[in-house]
Structure formats: structure tokens, C-alpha cells
N, C-alpha and C positions, 0 to 999 in steps of 0.2 A: 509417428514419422510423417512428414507433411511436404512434399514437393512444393517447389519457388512458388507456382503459379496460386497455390492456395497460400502462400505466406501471401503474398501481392493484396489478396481479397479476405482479408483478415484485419479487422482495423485493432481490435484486440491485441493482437502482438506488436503493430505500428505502436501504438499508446503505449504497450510496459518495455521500450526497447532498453529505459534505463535498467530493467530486470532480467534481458534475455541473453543468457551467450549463445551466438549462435556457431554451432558446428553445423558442418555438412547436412544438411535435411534433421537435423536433428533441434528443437527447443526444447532448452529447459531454464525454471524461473529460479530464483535466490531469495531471500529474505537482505536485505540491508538496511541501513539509515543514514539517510544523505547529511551533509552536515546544514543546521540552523543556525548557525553565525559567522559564516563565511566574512570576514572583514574588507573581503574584496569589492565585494557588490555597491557599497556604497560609490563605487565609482561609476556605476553605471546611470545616465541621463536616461531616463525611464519615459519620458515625454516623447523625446525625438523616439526611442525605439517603437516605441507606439504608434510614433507620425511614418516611420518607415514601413510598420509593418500593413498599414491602412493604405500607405500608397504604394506599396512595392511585393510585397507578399506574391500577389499574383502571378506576376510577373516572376518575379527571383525565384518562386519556388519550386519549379519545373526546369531550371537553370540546373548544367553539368555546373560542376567546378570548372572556374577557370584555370587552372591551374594542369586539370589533367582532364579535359573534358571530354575527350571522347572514349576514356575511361569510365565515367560515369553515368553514360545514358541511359534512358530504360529500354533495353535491350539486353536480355539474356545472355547473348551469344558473349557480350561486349566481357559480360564478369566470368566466363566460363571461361573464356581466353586471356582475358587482361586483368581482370582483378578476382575479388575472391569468390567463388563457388557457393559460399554459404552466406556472403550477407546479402537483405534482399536489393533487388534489382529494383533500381528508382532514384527514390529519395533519401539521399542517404548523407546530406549535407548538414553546417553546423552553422550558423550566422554569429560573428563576431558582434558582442554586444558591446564594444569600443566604438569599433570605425564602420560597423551594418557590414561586412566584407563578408562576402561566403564561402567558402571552403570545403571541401571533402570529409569524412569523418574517419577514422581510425578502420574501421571495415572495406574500405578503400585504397588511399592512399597517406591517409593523416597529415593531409594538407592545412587542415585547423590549428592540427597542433605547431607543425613548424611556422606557421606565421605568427602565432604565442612566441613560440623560441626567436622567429625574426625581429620583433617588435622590442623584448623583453632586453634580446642583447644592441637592440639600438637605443635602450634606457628608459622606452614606455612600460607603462605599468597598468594600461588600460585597455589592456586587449587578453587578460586571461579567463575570460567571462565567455562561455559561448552557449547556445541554445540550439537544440537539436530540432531541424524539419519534419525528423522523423514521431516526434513524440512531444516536443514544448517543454524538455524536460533542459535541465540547467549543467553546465561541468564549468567548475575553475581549476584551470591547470595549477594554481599557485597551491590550492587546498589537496591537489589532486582528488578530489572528491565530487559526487554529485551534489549540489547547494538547493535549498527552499526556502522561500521566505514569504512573508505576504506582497511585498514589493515581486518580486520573481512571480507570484503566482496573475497579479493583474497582468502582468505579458504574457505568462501562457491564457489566462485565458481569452484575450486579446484574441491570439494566432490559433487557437482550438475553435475561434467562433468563424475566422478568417478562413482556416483550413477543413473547417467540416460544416459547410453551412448546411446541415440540417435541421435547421431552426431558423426563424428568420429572428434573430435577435439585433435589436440594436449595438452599433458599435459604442464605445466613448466617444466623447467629442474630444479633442483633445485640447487641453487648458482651461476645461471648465471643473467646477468644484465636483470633489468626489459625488456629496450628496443630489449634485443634480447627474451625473451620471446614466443612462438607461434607465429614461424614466418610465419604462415599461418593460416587461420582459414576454414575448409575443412569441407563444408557439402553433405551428399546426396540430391539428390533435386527426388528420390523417386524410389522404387524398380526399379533396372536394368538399373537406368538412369546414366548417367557418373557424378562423382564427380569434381565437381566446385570448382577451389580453388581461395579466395579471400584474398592478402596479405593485413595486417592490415597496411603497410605502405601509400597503396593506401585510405587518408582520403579524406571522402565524403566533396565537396567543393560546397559551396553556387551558384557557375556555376550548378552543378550537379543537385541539386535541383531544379533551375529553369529549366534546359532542361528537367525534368523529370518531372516537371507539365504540362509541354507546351507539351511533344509527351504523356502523358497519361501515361507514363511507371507505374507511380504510381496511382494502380487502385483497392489499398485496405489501405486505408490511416486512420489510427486511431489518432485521436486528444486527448491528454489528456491535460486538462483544468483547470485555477483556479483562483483565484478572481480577480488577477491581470488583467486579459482582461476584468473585466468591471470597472477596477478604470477611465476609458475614460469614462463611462455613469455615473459616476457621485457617483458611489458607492467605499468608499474606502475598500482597499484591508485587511487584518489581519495582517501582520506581518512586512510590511513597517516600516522602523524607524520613529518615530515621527507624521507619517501622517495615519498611518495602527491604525486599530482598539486595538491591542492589545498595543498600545504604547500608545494610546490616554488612557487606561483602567490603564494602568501602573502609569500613571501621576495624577491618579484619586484618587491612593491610596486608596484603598477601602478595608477596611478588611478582609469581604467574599469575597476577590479576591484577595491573595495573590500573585498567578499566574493567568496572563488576560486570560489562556485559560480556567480557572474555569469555565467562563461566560457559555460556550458552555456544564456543564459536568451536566449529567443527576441529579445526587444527591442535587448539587447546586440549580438545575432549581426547584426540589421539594422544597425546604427547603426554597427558596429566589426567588420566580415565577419575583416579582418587578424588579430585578436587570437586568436578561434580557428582558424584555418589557421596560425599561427607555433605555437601554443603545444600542437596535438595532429599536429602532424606524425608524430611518434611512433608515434601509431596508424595514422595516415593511410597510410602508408610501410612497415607493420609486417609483418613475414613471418614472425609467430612461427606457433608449429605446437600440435597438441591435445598436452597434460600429462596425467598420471593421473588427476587429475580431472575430465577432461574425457570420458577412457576408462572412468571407473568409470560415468558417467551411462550410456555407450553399453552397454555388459554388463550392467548392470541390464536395457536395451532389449533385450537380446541372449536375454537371459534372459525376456525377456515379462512383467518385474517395474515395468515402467516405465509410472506413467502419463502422468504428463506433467514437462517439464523449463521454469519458467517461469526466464530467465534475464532480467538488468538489465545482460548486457555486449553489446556490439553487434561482437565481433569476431568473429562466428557459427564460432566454433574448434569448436562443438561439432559443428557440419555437417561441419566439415572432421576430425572424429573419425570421421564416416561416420553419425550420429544420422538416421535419418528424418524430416524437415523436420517432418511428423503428432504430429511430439511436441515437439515446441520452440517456444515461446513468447514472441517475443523484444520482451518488455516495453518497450524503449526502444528501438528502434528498428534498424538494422543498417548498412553499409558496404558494402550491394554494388551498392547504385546509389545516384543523387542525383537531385534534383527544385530548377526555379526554387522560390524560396518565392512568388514570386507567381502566375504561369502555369501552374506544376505541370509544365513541360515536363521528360522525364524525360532523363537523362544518363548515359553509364556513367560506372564512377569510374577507369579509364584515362584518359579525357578532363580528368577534373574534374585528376585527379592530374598530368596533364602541364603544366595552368596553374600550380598549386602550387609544383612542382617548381621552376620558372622565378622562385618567389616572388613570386607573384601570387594576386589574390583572382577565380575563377571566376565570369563575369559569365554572364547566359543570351544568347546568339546571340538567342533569336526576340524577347525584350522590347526588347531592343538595336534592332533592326529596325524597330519601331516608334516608336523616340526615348524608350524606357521605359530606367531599370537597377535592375534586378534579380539578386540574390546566387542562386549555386546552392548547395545546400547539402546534405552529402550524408546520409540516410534516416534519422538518429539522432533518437530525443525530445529537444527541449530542454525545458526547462520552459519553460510557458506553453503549447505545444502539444498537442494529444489524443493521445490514446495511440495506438497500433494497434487496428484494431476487434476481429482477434484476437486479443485481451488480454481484453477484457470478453465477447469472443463464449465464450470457456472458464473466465471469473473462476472460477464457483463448480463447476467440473470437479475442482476442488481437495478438495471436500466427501465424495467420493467416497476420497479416499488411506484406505490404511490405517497408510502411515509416510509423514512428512514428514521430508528432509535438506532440511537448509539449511548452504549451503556459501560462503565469503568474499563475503559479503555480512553490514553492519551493519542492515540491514532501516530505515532511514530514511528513504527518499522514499515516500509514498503515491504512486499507491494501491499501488504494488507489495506495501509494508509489511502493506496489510489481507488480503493473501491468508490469512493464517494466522487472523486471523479467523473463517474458512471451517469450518478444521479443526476435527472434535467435540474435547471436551476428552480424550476415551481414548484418541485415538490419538497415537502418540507422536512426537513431533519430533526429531530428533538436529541439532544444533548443529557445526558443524568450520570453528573459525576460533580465529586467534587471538587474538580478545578478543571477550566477549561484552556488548553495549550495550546490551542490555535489550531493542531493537528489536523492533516487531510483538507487543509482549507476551511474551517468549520466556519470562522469570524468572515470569510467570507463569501459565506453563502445569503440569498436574497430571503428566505424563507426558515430561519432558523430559530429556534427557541433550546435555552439555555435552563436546564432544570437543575440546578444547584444544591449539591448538601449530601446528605447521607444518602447511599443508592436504597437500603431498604425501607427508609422511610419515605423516599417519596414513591416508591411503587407502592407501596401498600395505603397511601395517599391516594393514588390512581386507580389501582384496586377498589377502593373504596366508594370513590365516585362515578367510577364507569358500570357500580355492581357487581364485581367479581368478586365479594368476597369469599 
């Protein structure tokens, strides 16, 4: 529970606003995924928004809504009385990526939205695009959804560089060729210390990476992780064509599963408990063991090169690789116990598993008791759910890495996807999966290398030549 004035001084929850509902002093986060093909956005002249936010940003973004302005000041008193209690006090505006128009946000008065609805019933079609001051995060009212794309992501980071210059980074020019773009990327490395400039032509090379295991260079190394590194123990991965769990669910055609990622969404789970106990048995029952990659995360540990391991699989294999619990982050949740979703009464998962087994759906004893039924269900995030508090309690612990791996993981559900956000532009990201989705920004990052193919063969590749066999 966190009073306004520390929301205010938290840029943390400024940045994941696309993930917070906020009640009364109360956050919590969600798991979703914005849509990637918004058909909208092509409408949007991405030049001029750029030219407006380089010369008007400053100005505009301390600006009430015109509409209800003195609704929206940063004054406390103003939303205790006049608007709402729980959202924060400030900046809480949305910029039309039509016409640059600014407007209120939905925590306010949804002044954004009805100039959508104004425009749309006067027969424009280029005004349901809008970009939040709060966060750089994207919503089309036509998609009713949050939108990303790499075009979307050059404007946020445009208005991230505009609105938190803690970096003296160059802006774009604007109308010059991407390639000549920020021909340097120039950070302070900290009061009164000399500014370091690193040209983004110099890209980080797989040479690089190994010398920089092998002297230590890299000695705050965050892993972010995903099912993909243990499709090797024998667990398949979710989104794999034909072999990934949601292609297997696709072909199953199942009603209550229009979209296979239903399986995982809180609502589903109540209403259809059966569908996911038949269809993750797999996991539920799994006795696979820690891979190479699951070892190489623990030797980086081993090595005191580890900062942290923020993972998205829930079969905690890294634990069982021997990882220090102090370093794992286990994003969606885990498998080693269950809880009713109603009563919260906790379960071990022997119990839950011996109902299972018998092909049954795990009811809670104490709601039962009462003449209640209630599902138990065991520790995983579904969507719709909040995250672990451990998740947001270390989000921007991430900021701190001096290398980022990212390993079998397509970086698609927020907010897991915004960690990389986090990372300064200099530090370099290494990619090892076999295909790369663009996720989290990856393509465009300044310092990034792309390790392609099998994930255990080229750790054990890397193993190899940094000496860890």
C-alpha cells in the first residue's frame, strides 16, 4: 500500500501504467499482450510526430487538458475533490497521434476518448491512435487494445529520451536516413565523471561476448528466460509452430478455446477448471531435469557474474539446477504449491496431483465445507491475474545489468516484454533462440547480437569457449 505522494516519485509505475489498475492506494500488475498488427497505425505520419514531440513536448507536457483543466492539475487537492482519488496526480494526459491534440486520459475525465468518438462521427478515421504522457505506451480505440510495433516503438523512444533526460543522448534529426540517425549514443557514467561515447556502429560481436565472460568484464549479467530453454528437458515450448503447446490446442479445435491462449486466462480457468488440468498434464506430471541452459545461468551464479535470472517458465528447473532462489524471478508464477482461487487456502501439489491423476478437477475441502465450490489451482499467472509482488519489487534491478541474455523466450506478454526497456541503450543484449520476433524492441536495440539455432547447442558452444566445461 503506497500513498499518492510516493506514487508521484516512482517512475516504475509512471513506465508500466499500460499494466497498472489503479484503486484507492492500492497497485497491482496484470500480465497481457498488446496487439502487433494494429491496421490502424499506418495512419499515423510518424515524421511530423516526431517534429512535434522535439518541439513541443516540453511545453505540452506539463499542460491540463484543455478541456477540463483545472481538473487536471498537479495538485492533490484538485483529484481528491474533482476527479478521481486513485489515479496519480499530474500527468495523466494522452496525445492524439492524428492531429498532436492533447486530452485527459480515462483516470480523469476521458477527454481522449470522446474526441475519438468526436472525430470518428464527423467521418475521420485518423484520430484513434493515442500515446500516453504517462508511460509512451500506445491505445487504438478502433482495436480497443494497447498497440506495438517498431514504427510505435521509434516514438516512444523519441518521448522516453524527451521526458527523462537522464542521459544526454542524441535526439533524431528529423528526415534524415535511419542509418545516419544518433551517430553516437553518449552517456554520463556518473556525477563529474567524463562522458563515454559509444558509436552504435561499433556492433557487439559474438568475439565480444566471449572475451567478456572469460575476463569477467561482465559481472552483473541478467538473464531473461522462457519456455524455450526447457523444450530440451522434454517440456514443449507454447508458441512453436505445430509442436508448441498452443498449435497443439489450435488443432484441437475446441470451442472454449478459440484463441489457445484462453487456456492460461483467469476467467476460462473458473468457468472450465477440466480444460486446463487435461490439457497441461504434461507439465503437471513432468519430471524433466535442468539442460544446459538452465546450467549455464547457474555458472554465470557460480561465477558471481549473475545478477539476476528473471524467468516466464514456471517449472522452477532452475532451482533444481541448484540457482539461489535470491536470484530468480519467477515472473509467472511456479508449481510448487497451489492455492483455492477463492479463499486463498494453500495446498501442496502432491495433493492437488493425486485428484488429477484420478481425472478430476481439484475442489478446496474448506469452501466445500461451507456449501461454497471453489477450484484450486496451482501458483502459475494466468492472465488477468497480478503478478508476483516479486516481480515489480526487482522490475528495475534490471537497470543496473551490464549484459543482458535473453534465451527461448519471444518477449510477448507484457509486462515481462518491458524489462528490457530498463536496459541503457549501451549495454548489450545477446538474443539465443531460434527465431527472433522483434519482441521487447530487440531489432531495435543499438548493441545487440543475435545468436541463432538450437539453444543447447550454442550454449554448450559457449561453454566451451569461455571454459566452463
Amino acid at each position: 500500500q503506497l500513498p499518492n505522494s510516493q506514487l508521484e516519485q516512482n517512475l516504475l509505475f509512471y513506465k508500466l501504467e499500460v499494466i497498472i489498475i489503479h484503486k484507492p492506494y492500492i497497485i497491482e500488475m496484470f500480465a497481457i499482450t498488446p496487439k502487433y498488427d494494429c491496421p490502424h497505425e499506418a495512419s499515423i505520419d510518424t515524421e511530423s510526430v516526431l517534429q512535434f514531440l522535439a518541439s513541443e513536448l516540453t511545453n505540452q507536457i506539463n499542460e491540463p487538458c484543455p478541456m477540463c483543466f483545472d481538473l487536471n492539475k498537479k495538485d492533490d487537492s484538485q483529484f481528491k475533490t474533482n476527479g478521481t482519488p486513485d489515479s496519480p496526480s499530474g500527468i495523466e494526459n494522452w496525445i492524439c497521434l492524428g492531429c498532436k491534440s492533447i486530452f485527459c486520459s480515462r483516470y480523469v475525465n476521458s477527454h481522449m476518448y470522446h474526441h475519438y468518438e468526436e472525430m470518428k462521427g464527423n467521418g475521420s478515421s485518423d484520430h484513434c491512435i493515442g500515446m500516453s504522457f504517462t508511460d509512451g505506451s500506445f491505445w487504438c480505440y478502433e482495436c480497443d487494445s494497447y498497440i506495438y510495433s517498431s514504427q510505435l516503438q521509434k516514438i516512444s523512444h523519441c518521448f522516453g529520451v524527451l521526458k527523462h533526460p537522464t542521459k544526454n543522448c542524441t535526439l533524431p534529426a528529423i528526415g534524415e536516413d535511419e542509418e545516419e540517425l544518433n551517430d553516437e549514443y553518449i552517456e554520463k557514467s556518473g556525477e563529474g565523471n567524463e562522458i563515454e561515447k559509444v558509436s552504435i556502429d561499433e556492433k557487439f560481436s559474438f568475439q565480444q561476448f566471449i572475451d567478456g565472460l572469460i575476463s569477467k568484464r561482465f559481472h552483473k549479467i541478467c538473464f531473461l528466460t522462457g519456455a524455450g530453454i526447457s523444450v530440451a528437458a522434454g517440456i514443449p515450448d507454447f508458441r512453436s509452430p505445430e509442436v508448441g503447446l498452443y498449435a497443439k490446442i489450435r488443432d484441437l479445435n475446441i470451442p472454449a478455446l478459440p484463441q489457445p491462449e484462453l487456456l492460461f486466462n483467469i476467467d476460462t480457468f473458473r468457468a472450465q477448471p477440466d480444460l486446463f488440468y487435461s490439457l497441461t498434464s504434461y507439465m503437471l506430471f513432468s519430471t524433466a531435469k535442468p539442460v544446459k541452459a538452465h546450467h549455464f545461468v547457474k555458472k554465470c551464479a557460480d561465477e558471481q557474474m549473475l545478477l539476476m535470472n528473471y524467468t516466464q517458465n514456471v517449472d522452477s528447473l532452475e532451482l533444481d539446477a541448484g540457482l539461489d532462489p535470491s536470484l530468480l524471478i519467477q515472473a509467472h508464477g511456479h508449481m510448487r504449491t497451489a492455492h483455492c482461487i477463492e479463499c486463498r487456502e494453500e495446498y501442496p501439489m502432491k495433493q492437488v496431483l493425486e485428484v488429477v491423476e484420478r481425472k478430476e478437477v481439484p475442489y478446496c475441502d474448506k469452501c466445500t465445507a461451507v456449501g461454497k465450490t471453489s477450484v484450486v489451482k496451482p501458483d502459475v499467472i494466468f492472465f488477468g491475474e497480478k503478478l508476483p509482488s516479486s516481480f515489480f519489487h526487482h522490475f528495475e534491478d534490471i537497470k543496473q545489468a551490464d549484459l543482458v541474455i535473453v534465451m527461448g523466450t519471444s518477449l510477448k506478454v507484457i509486462p515481462f516484454s518491458l524489462l528490457l526497456t530498463f536496459v541503457p541503450a549501451h549495454v548489450p543484449v545477446v538474443l539465443i533462440n531460434r527465431d527472433n520476433s522483434g519482441g521487447g524492441g530487440l531489432d531495435q536495440r543499438e548493441q545487440f547480437l543475435f545468436l541463432q539455432g538450437d539453444i543447447e547447442d550454442i550454449v554448450a558452444d559457449i561453454m566451451t569457449k569461455v571454459g566452463w566445461d
